[in-house]
Structure formats: structure tokens, C-alpha cells
N, C-alpha and C positions, 0 to 999 in steps of 0.2 A: 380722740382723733379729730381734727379740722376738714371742714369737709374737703381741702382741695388733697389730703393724705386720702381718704376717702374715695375719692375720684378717682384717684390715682390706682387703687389699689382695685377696684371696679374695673376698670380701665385695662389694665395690666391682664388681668385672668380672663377677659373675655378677647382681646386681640390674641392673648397667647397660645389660649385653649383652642378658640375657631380659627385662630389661624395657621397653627400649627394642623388642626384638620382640615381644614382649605389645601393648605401645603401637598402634604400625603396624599389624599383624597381625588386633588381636581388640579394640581399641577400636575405631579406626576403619574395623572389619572391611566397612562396606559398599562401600569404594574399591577391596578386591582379593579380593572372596568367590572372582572368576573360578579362582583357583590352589588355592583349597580343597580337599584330598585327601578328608577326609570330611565330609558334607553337615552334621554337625550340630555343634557345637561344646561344650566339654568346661561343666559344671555349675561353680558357682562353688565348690561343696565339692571340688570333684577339684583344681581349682586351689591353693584354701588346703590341701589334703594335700601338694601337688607341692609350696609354698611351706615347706611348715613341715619337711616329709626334706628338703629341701634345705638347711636352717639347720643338721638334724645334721649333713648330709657335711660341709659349709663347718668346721662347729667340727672335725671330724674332719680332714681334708685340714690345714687350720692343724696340729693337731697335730703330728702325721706332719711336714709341710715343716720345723716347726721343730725337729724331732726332727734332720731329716738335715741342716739348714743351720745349725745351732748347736750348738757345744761341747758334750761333746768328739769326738762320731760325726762331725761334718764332717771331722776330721782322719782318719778311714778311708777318705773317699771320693776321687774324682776331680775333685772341683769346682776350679775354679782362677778368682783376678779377674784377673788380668792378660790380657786379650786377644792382648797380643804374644806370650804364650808359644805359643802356637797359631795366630797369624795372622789376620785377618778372614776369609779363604777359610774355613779350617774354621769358625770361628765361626758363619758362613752354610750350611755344610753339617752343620753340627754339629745344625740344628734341624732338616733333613731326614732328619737320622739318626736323631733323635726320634721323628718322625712314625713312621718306616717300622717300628719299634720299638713304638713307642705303639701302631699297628693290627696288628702281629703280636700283642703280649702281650692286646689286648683281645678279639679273635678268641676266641683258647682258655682265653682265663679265663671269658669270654663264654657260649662252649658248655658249658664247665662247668658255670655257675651255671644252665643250663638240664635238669643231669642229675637225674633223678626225685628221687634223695635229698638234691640241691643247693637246688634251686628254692625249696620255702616256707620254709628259711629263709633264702633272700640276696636272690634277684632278682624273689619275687613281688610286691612292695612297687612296684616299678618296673614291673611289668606291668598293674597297677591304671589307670594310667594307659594303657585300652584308645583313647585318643583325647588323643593329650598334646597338652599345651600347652609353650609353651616354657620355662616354670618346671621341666616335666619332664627338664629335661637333668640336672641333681642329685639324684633325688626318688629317693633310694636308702636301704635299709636299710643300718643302722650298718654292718653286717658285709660288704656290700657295698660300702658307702664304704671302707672299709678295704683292699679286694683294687681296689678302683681304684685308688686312692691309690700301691700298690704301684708302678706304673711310674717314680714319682718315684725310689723307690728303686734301683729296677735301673738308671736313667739315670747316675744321683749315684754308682753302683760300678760301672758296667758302661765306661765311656765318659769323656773327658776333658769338661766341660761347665764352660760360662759360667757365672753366676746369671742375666745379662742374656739369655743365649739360651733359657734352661731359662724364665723368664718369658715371653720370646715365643711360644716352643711351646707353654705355657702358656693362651696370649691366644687362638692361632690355637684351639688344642682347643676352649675352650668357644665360641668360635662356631661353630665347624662342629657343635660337639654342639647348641646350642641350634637350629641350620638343620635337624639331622637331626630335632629333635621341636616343628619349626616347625609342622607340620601346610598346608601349601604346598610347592609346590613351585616353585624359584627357576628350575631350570636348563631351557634352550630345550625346543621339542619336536624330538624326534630324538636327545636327548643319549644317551639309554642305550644304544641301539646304535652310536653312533660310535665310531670308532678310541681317543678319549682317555677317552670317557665311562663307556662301557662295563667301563673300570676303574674308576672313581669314586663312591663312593658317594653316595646321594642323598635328600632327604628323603622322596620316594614310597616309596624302596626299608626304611627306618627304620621308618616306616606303617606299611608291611606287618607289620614286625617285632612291630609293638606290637597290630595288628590278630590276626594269625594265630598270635604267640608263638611258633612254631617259623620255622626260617629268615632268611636275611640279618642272620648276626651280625656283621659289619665296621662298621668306624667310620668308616675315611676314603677307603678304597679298600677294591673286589671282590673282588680276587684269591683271598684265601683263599675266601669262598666259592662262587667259581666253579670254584677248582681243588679244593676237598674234597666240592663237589656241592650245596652247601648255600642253594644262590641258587633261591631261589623261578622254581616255569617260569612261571609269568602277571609276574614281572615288569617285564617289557617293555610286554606289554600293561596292565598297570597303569598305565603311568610315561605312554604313549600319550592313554590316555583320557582321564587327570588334565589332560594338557596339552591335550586336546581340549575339555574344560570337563563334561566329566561326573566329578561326584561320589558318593562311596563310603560307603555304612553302616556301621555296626559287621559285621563280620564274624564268621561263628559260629568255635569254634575248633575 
């Protein structure tokens, strides 16, 4: 693929996804205010900021993808078209290998970008967005686009991958990022303390992240910060109330 097929297809899945939830969400917002995490809803300038960092990552991420899927750096990596050499099995396990991969590296690059000398230059750009909207799943500083971006790389040398599979984990990522800066929340009440939930990350739990800027840096799952300590203690009781129909302010930091 040439990077402008690239672009395009970048392009495409992020206008489609966020804004097909923009749509739902905040146009026809008086059919599901019920699930609103914060009572008030983001100004249209926060919007067009989220929209326009988010055109830089996209030209950024193109980049980068066509950096490692096109001549001559493809030839260092592990990419392979043939399906058969690896089976369907891995193929399908191949993109949970992704995942698990995808929210370990995001974790600690995560926390990173939240370290006092990290912060204004990478990730405060994205914390701007104290009430995101789903345009916010991208709305990242250049520099920041960049060290996200990164997972692509470590997949493409770390691991044997499809291009077909590496685009579905691709597909699945930015929806679950765009759920995470949905500003609702989708999943039942009770989810956060069940057996499966209570791994999973959540859009309340994301909220929080962007409300109180420290804490619950995970993407797709908990674990890491429940097991490094770093999972907010009212979370639960956050995730509760939301689901209970009471909504949240801006929060002081």
C-alpha cells in the first residue's frame, strides 16, 4: 500500500467510527442523556481542537504504517501475506496477542507521558479535552502521535503478523478508544465489580482519567492498574452512580 491508500484508510475508520458516535451520542443526544458520565457536554471549540490533533496523528500514524509496510524496512520485519504459513488459528490469536501487547505498551508509555518533565510536552494536549468527546480518541500532540504509533512497530518485529490481522486489531482499537472517550457509558450496572468486568476497562473508568488526570491509565483491560495500585478508589462508586443516572461535573484536579 502507498501511503496516500494508507491515509485514506486511517482516515476513513476514524471519521466513520467517531463520527458515527458523535452522531448517536451528541446530535441526537436527548434519546440517551440517561448514560451521560458528565452533565455538561464539551463546547464546539473543544470539538474542532479534538478534530483538527486528530488530522495530525492520522497524517502521522500514515506515516509511520507506511514506513514499516513498504520497502525496504518491511523486509526486516515479521509481516508475512500468506495465511497458510501460520494457520487461521494463530491468525485469530495473533490479534489477541495484539491486544494484550497493545494495553501492556500503552500502560507504561501512558504513565510516562504523565511524568512532571513528560506531561506539557506530549500528553497535555489530550488532557485539554477535560470532557472528551469522541473526536478525542486521536486529539494527540505530534510527539505523542508518534510514541502511540510506536506499537505498530514493535508488533511488525516483535511477532509473526498478518497485514489482515494487524488491520483488524487496528479496527477493534479505535472503537474501543473512541467507547473509552464516549463520554457514556455502555456497559450494564454492576459491570465493574464482576468477575469479567472488573478486568475490563470502561468508558466511566477513561472519564475519570481525563477528569482527574492522574490514574486509570489502561486501554483495554485493568489489570495493570490494579496490580501497580493505580486504579482510582471511587471507581466503582463512580461507574455505580453513572449507571444509576446521576451525573458528574468537571472535576477539580
Amino acid at each position: 500500500m502507498n501511503w496516500w491508500s494508507i491515509l485514506l484508510l486511517i482516515s476513513f475508520r476514524y471519521f466513520f467510527i467517531a463520527g458515527l458516535a458523535f452522531t448517536v451520542f451528541y446530535v441526537f443526544k436527548s434519546t440517551t442523556v440517561r448514560n451521560k458520565i458528565q452533565s455538561l457536554f464539551p463546547q464546539n471549540k473543544d470539538v474542532l481542537r479534538e478534530i483538527g490533533y486528530s488530522v495530525l496523528t492520522i497524517i502521522i500514524f500514515a506515516a509511520i504504517g507506511y514506513a514499516v509496510f513498504s520497502y525496504p524496512l518491511r523486509s526486516y520485519t515479521l509481516l508475512y501475506t500468506s495465511v497458510e504459513n501460520y494457520g487461521w488459528a494463530y491468525f485469530f490469536v495473533s490479534i489477541l496477542l495484539m491486544m494484550l501487547i497493545h494495553d501492556t505498551y500503552f500502560y507504561w508509555v501512558h504513565r510516562w507521558m504523565h511524568h512532571i518533565k513528560i506531561y506539557k510536552w506530549m500528553h497535555k494536549i489530550h488532557h485539554l479535552s477535560t470532557n472528551p468527546s469522541p473526536w478525542a480518541a486521536y486529539s494527540f500532540h505530534p510527539l505523542e502521535a508518534i510514541a502511540e504509533a510506536g506499537i505498530i512497530v514493535v508488533i511488525a518485529f516483535a511477532m509473526p503478523s498478518h497485514p489482515l490481522a494487524i488491520s483488524l486489531f487496528l479496527l477493534f482499537m479505535i472503537t474501543y478508544n473512541v467507547y473509552g472517550h464516549l463520554g457514556y457509558e455502555l456497559y450494564p450496572k454492576g459491570f465493574s465489580t464482576s468477575a469479567i468486568g472488573k478486568w475490563i476497562n470502561t468508558s466511566v473508568n477513561h472519564n475519570q482519567h481525563h477528569q482527574y488526570v492522574h490514574g486509570n491509565y489502561g486501554l483495554y483491560f485493568l489489570w495493570w492498574d490494579r496490580w501497580m495500585g493505580t486504579l482510582r478508589n471511587d471507581y466503582d462508586d463512580h461507574f455505580e452512580k453513572v449507571k444509576s443516572g446521576k451525573q458528574f461535573g468537571l472535576a477539580s484536579k
